[in-house]
C-alpha positions, -999 to +999 in steps of 0.1 A: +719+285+133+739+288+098+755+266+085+766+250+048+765+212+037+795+202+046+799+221+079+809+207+112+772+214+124+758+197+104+773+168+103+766+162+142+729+171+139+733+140+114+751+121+139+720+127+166+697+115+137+717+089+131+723+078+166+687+081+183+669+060+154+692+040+137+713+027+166+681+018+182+660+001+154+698-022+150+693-030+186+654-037+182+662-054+149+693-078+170+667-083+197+634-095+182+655-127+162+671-133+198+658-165+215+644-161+242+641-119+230+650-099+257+627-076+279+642-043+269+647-011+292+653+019+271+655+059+283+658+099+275+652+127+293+618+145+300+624+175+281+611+157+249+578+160+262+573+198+256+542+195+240+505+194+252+501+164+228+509+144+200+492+168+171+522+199+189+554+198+171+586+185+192+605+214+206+640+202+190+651+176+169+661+157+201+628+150+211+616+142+177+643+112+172+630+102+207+596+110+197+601+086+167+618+061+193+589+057+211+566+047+177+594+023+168+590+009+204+553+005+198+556-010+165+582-036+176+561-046+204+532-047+178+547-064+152+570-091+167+561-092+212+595-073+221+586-063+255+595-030+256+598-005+286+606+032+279+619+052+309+618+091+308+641+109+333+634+142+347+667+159+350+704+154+331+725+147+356+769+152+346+786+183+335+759+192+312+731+189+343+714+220+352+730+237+382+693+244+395+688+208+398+681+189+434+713+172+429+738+196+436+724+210+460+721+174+476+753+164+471+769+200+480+750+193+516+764+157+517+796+168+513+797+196+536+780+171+566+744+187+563+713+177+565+691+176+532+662+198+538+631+173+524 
């Protein structure tokens, strides 16, 4: 991928950057000086675990800005008792889903009035 400074590429990798750690630390930061703090349910897919473990580099910067989500989650529960639960789903599921994935096939069989092999 090529692509200058100022370039429309760019500018939406900064935008996932952006995004994935900045929008959550402001909703961490809005939530621990809540009283009562909330009990906070946050998610992203399963694909940023492509990695035997922790010392592997993340596979994309995707997974490293949830990567780094998931330190910040353990930091804020550290540092100030947010009770934090992070979810990790196993499939994208909307026009960007996988057509491979359970889903269509499920909902493909729904519609056509048969039965869902299990």
């Amino acid at each position: 991928m090529e692509g200058g400074i100022n370039d429309v590429l760019l500018n939406k990798l900064f935008e996932v950057l952006h995004g994935n750690i900045a929008g959550f630390v402001n909703i961490l930061e809005v939530c621990k000086n809540a009283n009562p703090q909330p009990a906070i349910v946050w998610a992203c897919s399963s694909s940023v675990r492509k990695r035997p473990n922790r010392s592997t580099p993340p596979a994309s910067l995707y997974a490293a800005t949830k990567n780094a989500g998931e330190e910040i989650s353990h930091t804020y529960n550290h540092i100030y008792g947010l009770s934090l639960t992070g979810l990790r789903f196993f499939t994208v599921y909307g026009p960007w889903g996988r057509p491979d994935m359970a889903y269509f096939f499920f909902t493909k069989d729904i519609l056509k009035g048969k039965p869902i092999p299990i």
